[in-house]
C-alpha positions as CSV (number, residue, x, y, z in Angstrom):
1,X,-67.9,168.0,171.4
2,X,-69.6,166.6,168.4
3,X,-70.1,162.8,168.3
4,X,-69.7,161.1,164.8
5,X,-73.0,159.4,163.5
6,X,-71.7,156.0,163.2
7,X,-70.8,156.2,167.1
8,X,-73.7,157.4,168.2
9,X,-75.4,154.3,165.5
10,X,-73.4,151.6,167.3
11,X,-74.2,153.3,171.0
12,X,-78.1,152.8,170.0
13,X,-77.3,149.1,168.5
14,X,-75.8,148.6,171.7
15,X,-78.5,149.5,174.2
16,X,-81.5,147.8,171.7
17,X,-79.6,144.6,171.8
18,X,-78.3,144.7,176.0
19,X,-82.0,144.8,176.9
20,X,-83.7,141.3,177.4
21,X,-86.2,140.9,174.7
22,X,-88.8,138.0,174.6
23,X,-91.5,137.0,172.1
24,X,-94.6,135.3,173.9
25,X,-98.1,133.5,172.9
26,X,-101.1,133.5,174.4
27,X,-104.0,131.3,174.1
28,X,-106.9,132.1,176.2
29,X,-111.1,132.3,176.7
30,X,-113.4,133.2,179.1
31,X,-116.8,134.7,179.6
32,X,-118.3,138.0,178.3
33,X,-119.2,140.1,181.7
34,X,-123.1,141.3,181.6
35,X,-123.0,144.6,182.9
36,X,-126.2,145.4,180.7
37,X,-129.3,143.7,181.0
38,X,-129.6,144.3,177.0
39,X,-126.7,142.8,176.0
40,X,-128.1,139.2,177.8
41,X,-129.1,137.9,173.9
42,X,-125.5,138.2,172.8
43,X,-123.6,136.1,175.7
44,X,-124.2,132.8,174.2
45,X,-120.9,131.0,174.0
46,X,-117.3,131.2,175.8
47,X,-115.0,133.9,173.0
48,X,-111.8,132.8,172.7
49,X,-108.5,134.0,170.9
50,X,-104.6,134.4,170.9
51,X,-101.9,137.1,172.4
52,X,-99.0,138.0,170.7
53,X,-96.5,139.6,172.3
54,X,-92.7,141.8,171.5
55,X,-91.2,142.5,175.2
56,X,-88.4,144.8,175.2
57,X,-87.1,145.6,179.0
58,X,-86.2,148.9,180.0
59,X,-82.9,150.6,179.9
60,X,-81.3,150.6,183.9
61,X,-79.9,153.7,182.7
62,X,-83.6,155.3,183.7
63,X,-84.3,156.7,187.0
64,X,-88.1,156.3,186.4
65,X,-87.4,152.6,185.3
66,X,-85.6,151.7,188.4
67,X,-88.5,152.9,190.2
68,X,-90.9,150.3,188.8
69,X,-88.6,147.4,189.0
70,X,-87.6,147.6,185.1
71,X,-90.8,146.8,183.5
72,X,-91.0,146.0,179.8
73,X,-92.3,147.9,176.7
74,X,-93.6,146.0,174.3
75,X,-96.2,145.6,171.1
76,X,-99.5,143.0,171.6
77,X,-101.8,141.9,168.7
78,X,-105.2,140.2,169.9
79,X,-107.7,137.9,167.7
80,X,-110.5,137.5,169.5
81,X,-113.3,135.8,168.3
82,X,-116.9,136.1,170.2
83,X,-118.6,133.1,169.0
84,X,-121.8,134.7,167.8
85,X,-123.2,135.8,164.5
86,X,-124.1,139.6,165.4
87,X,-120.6,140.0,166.9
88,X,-118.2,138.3,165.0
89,X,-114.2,138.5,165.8
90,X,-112.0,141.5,166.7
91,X,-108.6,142.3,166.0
92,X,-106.8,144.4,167.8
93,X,-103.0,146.2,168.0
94,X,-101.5,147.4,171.6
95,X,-98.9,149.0,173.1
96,X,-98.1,148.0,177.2
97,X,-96.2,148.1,180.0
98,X,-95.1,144.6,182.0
99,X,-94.6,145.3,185.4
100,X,-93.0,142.6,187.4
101,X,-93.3,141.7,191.6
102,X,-92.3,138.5,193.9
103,X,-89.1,138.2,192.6
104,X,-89.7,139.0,188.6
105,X,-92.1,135.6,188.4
106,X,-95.3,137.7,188.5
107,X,-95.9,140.1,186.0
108,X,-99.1,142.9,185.5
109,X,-99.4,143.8,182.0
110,X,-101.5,146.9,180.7
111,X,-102.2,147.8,177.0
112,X,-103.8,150.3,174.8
113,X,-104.4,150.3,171.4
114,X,-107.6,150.0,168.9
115,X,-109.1,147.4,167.4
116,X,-111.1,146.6,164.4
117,X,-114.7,145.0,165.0
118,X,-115.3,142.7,162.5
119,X,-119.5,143.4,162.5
120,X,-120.8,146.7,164.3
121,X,-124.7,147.6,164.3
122,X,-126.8,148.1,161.7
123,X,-130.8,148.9,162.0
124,X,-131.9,146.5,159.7
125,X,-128.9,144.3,158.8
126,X,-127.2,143.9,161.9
127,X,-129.6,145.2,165.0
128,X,-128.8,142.8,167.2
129,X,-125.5,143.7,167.6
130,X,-125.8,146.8,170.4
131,X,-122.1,146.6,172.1
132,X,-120.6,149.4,169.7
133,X,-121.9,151.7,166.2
134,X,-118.4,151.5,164.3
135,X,-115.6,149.2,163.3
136,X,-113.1,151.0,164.9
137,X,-113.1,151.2,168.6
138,X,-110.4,151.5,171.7
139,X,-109.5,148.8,173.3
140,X,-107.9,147.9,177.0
141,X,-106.3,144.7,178.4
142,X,-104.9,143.6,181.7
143,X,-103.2,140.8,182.4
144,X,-101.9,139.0,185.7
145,X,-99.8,136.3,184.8
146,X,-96.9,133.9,186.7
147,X,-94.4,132.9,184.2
148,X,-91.1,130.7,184.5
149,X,-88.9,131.6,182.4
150,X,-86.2,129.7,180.8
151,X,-87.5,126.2,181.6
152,X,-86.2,124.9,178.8
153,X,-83.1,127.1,176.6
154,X,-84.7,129.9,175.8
155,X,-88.3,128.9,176.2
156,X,-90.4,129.4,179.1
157,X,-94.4,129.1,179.8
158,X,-96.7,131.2,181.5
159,X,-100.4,131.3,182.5
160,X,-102.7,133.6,184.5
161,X,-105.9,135.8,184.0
162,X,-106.4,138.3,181.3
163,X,-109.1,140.6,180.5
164,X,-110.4,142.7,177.6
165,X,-112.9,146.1,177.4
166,X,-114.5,147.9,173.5
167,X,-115.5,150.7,173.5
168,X,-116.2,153.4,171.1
169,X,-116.5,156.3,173.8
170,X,-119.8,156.7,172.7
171,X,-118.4,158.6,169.4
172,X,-121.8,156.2,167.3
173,X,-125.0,155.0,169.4
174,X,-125.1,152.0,170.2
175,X,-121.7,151.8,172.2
176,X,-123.3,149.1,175.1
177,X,-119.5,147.9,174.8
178,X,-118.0,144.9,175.8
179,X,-116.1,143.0,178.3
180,X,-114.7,140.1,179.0
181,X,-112.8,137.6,181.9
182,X,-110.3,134.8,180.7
183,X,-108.0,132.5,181.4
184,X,-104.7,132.5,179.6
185,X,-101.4,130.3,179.4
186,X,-98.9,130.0,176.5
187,X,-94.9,129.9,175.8
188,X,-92.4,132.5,176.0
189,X,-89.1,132.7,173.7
190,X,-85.9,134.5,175.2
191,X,-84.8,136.3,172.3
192,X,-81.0,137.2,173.8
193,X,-79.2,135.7,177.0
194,X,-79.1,138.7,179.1
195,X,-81.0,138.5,182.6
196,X,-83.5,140.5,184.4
197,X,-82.2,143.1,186.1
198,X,-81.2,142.2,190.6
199,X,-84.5,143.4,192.2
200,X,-82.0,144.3,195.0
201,X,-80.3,147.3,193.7
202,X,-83.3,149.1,192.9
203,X,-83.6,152.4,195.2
204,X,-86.1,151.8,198.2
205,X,-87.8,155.3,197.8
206,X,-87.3,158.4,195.6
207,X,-88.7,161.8,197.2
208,X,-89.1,164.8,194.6
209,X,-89.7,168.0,196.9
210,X,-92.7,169.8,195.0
211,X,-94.4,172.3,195.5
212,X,-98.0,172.8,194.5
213,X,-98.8,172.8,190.9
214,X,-101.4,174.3,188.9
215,X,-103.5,172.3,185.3
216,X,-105.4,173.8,182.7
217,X,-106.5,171.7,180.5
218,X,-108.7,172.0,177.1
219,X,-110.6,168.4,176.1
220,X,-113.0,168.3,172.8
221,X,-114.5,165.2,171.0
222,X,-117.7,164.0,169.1
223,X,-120.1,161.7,171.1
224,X,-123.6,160.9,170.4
225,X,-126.4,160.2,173.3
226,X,-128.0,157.2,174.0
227,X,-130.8,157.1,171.7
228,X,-129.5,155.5,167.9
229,X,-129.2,157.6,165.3
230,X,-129.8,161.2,167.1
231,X,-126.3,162.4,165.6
232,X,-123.2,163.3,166.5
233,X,-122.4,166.5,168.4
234,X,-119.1,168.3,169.8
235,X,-118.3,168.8,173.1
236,X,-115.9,171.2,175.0
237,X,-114.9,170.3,178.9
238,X,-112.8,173.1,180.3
239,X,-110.2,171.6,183.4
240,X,-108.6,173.0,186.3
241,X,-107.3,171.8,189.0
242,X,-103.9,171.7,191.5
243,X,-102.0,168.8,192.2
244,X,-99.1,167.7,194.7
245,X,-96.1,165.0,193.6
246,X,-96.1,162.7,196.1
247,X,-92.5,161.0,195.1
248,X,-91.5,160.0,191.5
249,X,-94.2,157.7,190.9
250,X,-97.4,159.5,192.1
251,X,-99.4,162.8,192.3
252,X,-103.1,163.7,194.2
253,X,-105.2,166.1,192.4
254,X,-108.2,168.4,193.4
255,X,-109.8,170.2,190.5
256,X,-112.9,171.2,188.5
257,X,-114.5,170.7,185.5
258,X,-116.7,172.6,183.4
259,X,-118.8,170.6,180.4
260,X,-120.6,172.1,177.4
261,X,-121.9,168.6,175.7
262,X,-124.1,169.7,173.0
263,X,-125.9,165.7,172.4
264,X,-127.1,166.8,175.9
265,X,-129.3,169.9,174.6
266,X,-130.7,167.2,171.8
267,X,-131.2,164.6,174.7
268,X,-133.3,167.4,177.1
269,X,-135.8,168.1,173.8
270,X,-136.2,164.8,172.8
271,X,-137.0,163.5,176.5
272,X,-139.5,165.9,176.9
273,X,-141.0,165.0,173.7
274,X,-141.1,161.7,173.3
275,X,-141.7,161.3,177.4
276,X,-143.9,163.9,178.6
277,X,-144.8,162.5,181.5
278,X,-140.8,161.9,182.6
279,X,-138.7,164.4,184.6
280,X,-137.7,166.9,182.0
281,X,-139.4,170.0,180.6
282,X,-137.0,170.6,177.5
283,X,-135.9,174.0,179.1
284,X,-132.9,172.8,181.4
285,X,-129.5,174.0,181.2
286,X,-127.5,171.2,179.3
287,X,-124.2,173.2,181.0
288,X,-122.5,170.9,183.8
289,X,-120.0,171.5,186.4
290,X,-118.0,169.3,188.8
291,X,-115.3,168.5,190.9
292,X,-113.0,166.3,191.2
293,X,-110.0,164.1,192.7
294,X,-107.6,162.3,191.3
295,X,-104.0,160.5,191.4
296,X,-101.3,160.3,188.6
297,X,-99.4,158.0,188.1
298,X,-96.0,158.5,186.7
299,X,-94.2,156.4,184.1
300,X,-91.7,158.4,182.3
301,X,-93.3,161.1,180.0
302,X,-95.9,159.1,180.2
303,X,-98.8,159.3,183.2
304,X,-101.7,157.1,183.7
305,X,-104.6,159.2,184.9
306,X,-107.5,158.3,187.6
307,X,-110.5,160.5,188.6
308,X,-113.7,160.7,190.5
309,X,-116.5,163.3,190.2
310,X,-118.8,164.9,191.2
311,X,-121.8,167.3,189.4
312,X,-122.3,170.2,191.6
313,X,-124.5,171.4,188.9
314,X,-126.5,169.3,186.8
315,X,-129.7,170.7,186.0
316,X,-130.6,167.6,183.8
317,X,-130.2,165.4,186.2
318,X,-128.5,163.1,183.2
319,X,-127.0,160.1,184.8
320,X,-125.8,159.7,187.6
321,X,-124.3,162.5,190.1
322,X,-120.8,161.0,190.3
323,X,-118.7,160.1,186.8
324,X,-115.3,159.1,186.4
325,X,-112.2,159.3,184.5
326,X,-109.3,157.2,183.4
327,X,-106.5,158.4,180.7
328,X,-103.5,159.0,179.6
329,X,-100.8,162.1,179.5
330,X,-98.0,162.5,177.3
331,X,-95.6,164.9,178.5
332,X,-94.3,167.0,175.8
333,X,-92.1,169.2,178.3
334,X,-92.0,169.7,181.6
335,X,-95.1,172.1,181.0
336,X,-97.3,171.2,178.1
337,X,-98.9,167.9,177.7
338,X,-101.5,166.0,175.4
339,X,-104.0,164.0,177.0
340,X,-106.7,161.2,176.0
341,X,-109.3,159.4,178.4
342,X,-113.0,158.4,178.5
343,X,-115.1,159.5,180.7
344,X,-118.2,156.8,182.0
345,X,-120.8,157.0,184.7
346,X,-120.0,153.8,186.2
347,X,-119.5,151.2,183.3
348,X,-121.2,153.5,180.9
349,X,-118.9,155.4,178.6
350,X,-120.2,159.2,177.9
351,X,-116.9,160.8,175.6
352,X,-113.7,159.8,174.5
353,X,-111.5,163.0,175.2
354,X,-108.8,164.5,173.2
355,X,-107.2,167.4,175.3
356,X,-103.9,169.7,175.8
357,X,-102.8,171.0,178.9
358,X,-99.6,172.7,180.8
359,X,-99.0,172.0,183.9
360,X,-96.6,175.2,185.6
């Protein structure tokens, strides 16, 4: 049975316009987190900026939305402005989640999107400035907010703590990258009448019976080591690894990885050059392998992606033994899937990674 384009126009109207939709704003400031004694010179004064947020709530038509309580998708611009001369201000576009507990009047938002640096490093013009080497970098907020709304019509307020992370993955030395811890409160604007959906005819518990699966994943990127201006260089990390769905929301996984990072051959020559009397030679294996577990955590065709590592071989000894992982995973079936994450050795970012994958 065909269904004639103006139904199906007036079915999608209707869905867009059932949803509760808000529109909220955001003042907020804090502190810039020193997680790098050579970033001390730039923390100098309290950055400051404004949120501006589109809410849309989720359709109770979804199985996976019912299972997180009907969060809202939504659009977030960021101006956030540092305070200091080498850093300058940074705008930012986001896409996120609001997930809401205690009875809908706490909410946990997280976005990703990119943002544009205002001033990145330059040797001679801009040295000073060692938190990232380009204008464009990724960026990350969180945000744990209580908000009442409808205090007023359609307004409501809101306040809470927010926080923000920069990073270029380390595609351009220097990427020290930057965080920081705020507080936020602002107004919220109810952009229809319909409610939030009854917290008490959501499903207790969803069990999905699956068997073991198996990953194989491909990542690639450009990254460039620690030292400024050594140049960029590819990298390849081969992935595999088995994993177990838990229920609807969440998976384990136990896996391997296998890294061929060609700024680490440049890092092995120049160590041993410019520090002959450090721990490398210039003839170890720039190769690395290690394992790894992890959870997943469902969201639709969308998964948010958590891992911990560990080299088993590491002839360079760069680093630290154990690195991590966070990501994300865009199902384009129920087999093949595109992936993006950084990897960091504790707060320090090594790679942003672009990968596909199938999952059977």
């Amino acid at each position: 049975m065909k269904h004639h384009p103006f139904v199906f126009l007036m079915m999608s109207l209707f869905c867009f316009f059932s949803s509760a939709q808000t529109l909220d704003l955001n003042y907020f400031a804090g502190n810039i987190a020193r997680h790098d004694k050579d970033i001390a010179h730039l923390i100098t004064h309290h950055p400051e900026g404004f949120l501006f947020s589109y809410n849309q709530q989720t359709s109770e038509a979804d199985a996976w939305a019912k299972a997180f309580n009907y969060p809202d998708v939504g659009t977030s611009l960021i101006y956030q402005n540092f305070k200091n001369d080498a850093i300058g201000a940074n705008v930012s576009i986001y896409r996120h989640y609001n997930f809401y507990f205690w009875n809908r009047k706490m909410v946990f938002r997280i976005g990703q999107g990119i943002a544009y640096a205002g001033k990145k490093y330059h040797k001679s013009e801009n040295y000073r400035n060692l938190f990232y080497g380009t204008h464009i970098v990724a960026s990350t907020y969180a945000m744990l907010n209580y908000h009442y709304p409808n205090l007023w019509k359609q307004w409501g307020i809101q306040a809470g703590i927010f926080m923000t992370h920069y990073s270029n993955g380390s595609l351009k030395s220097p990427n020290k990258g930057v965080n920081t811890l705020n507080v936020n409160f602002g107004v919220q604007y109810a952009l229809n009448s319909n409610t939030n959906k009854d917290p008490s005819l959501l499903p207790d518990h969803i069990d999905l019976n699956e068997k073991i699966r198996f990953q194989g994943k491909l990542s690639l990127g450009m990254n460039e080591g620690d030292i400024i201006e050594t140049g960029q260089y590819p990298f390849f990390i081969l992935s595999a690894s088995v994993d177990k769905r838990l229920n609807r929301k969440s998976a384990l996984q136990l896996g391997t990885d296998f890294f061929v990072s060609y700024f680490l051959k440049e890092h092995i020559k120049y160590s041993a050059t410019a520090f002959p009397e450090g721990n490398l030679k210039g003839n170890e294996d720039f190769l690395r392998l290690g394992i790894f577990f992890g959870h997943e955590l469902f969201i639709n065709k969308w998964s948010l992606v958590t891992q911990i590592g560990y080299y088993v071989y590491n002839p360079a000894g760069f680093e630290s033994d154990v690195y991590f992982r966070g990501g994300l995973k865009r199902y384009f079936n129920k087999k093949w899937f595109g992936s993006v994450g950084i990897k960091t050795h504790a707060l320090k970012a090594e790679a942003l990674e672009w990968g596909i994958g199938i999952r059977f």
